[in-house]
C-alpha positions in Angstrom: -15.1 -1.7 44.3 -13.4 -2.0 41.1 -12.9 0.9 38.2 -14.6 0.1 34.8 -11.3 0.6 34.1 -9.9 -2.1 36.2 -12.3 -4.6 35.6 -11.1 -4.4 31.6 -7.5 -4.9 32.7 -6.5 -1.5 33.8 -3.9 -0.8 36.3 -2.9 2.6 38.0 0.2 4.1 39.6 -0.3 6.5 42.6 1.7 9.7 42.8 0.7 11.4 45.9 -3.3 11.8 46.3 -3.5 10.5 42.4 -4.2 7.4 40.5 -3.2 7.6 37.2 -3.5 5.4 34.3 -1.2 2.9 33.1 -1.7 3.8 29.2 1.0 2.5 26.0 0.2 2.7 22.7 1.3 -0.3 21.0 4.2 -0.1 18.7 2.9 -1.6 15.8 5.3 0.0 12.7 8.9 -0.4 12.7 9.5 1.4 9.2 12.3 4.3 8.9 11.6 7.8 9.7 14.1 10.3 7.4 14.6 13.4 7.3 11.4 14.1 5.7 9.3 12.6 7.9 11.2 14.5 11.2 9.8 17.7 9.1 6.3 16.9 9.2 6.7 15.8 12.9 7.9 19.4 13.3 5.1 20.7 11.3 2.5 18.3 13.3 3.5 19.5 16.6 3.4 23.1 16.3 1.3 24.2 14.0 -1.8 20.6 13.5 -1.5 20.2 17.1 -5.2 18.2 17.3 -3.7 15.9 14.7 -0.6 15.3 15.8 -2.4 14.5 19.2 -4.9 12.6 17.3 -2.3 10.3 15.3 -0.2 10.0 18.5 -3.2 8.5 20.7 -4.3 6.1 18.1 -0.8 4.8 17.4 -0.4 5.8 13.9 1.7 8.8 13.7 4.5 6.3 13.1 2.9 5.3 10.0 2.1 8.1 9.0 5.9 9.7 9.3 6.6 6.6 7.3 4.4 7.2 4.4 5.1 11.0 4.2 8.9 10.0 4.0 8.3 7.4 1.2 6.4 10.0 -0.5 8.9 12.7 -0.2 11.7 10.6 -1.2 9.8 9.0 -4.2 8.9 13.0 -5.3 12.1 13.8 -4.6 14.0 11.0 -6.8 11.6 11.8 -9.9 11.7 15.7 -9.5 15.7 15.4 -9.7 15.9 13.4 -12.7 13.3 15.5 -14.5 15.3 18.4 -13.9 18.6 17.2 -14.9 17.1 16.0 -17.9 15.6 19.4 -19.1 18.7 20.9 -18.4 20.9 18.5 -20.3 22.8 17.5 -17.6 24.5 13.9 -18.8 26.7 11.7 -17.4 29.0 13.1 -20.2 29.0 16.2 -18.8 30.0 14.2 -15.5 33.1 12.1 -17.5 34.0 16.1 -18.8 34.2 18.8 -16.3 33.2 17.3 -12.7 32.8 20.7 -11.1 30.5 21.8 -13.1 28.0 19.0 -13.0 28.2 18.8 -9.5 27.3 22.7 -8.7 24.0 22.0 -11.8 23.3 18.6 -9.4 23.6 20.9 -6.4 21.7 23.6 -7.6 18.6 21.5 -8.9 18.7 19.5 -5.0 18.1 22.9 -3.6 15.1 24.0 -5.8 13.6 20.6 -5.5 14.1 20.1 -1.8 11.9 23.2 -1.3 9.2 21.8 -3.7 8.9 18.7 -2.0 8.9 20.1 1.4 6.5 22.6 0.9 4.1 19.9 -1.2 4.6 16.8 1.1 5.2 18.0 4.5 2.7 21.1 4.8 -0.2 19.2 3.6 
């Protein structure tokens, strides 16, 4: 007699006195996963473990990563320019003394980068 399981298409593998499942999730998003989005896998798996599980099972923590990076990135494009624009830093002051814009630049990546990843990937 046949499993619910198998009558719907199901198979099984037997390892030992078991039969297991065959279970996939279905690969449905092929979109980039950055650096943003490896954070809030991080931040899923140890500390939202029921929704990492929960995204995971139902196939969408790929999309999800995705959109979290988009975000981020967006957030963190707009948040840099704002910055370098309240602090007068021009591609002028690029043409004129390199080293200086570049540790302003630097300095502004830093503060940002923690503002994005404590706004976008601990949400």
């Amino acid at each position: 007699m046949k499993t619910l399981f198998e009558q719907h298409g199901g198979t099984y593998t037997i390892q030992g006195d078991y039969r297991l499942p065959n279970l996939t999730v279905e690969e449905t998003n092929t979109r980039p996963i950055g650096v943003w989005g490896q954070r809030r896998l991080h931040y899923l798996k140890h500390h939202r473990k029921v929704l990492y599980y929960n995204l995971l099972t139902s196939g969408k923590l790929n999309s999800h990563l995705a959109d979290v990076e988009e975000q981020a990135q967006d957030l963190f494009s707009r948040l840099v320019k704002e910055h370098a624009e309240k602090e007068g830093i021009t591609e002028q002051l690029k043409a004129t003394d390199q080293m200086k814009w570049v540790q302003k630049m630097n300095n502004i990546r830093g503060r940002v980068i923690e503002t994005v990843y404590s706004n976008v990937v601990f949400v």
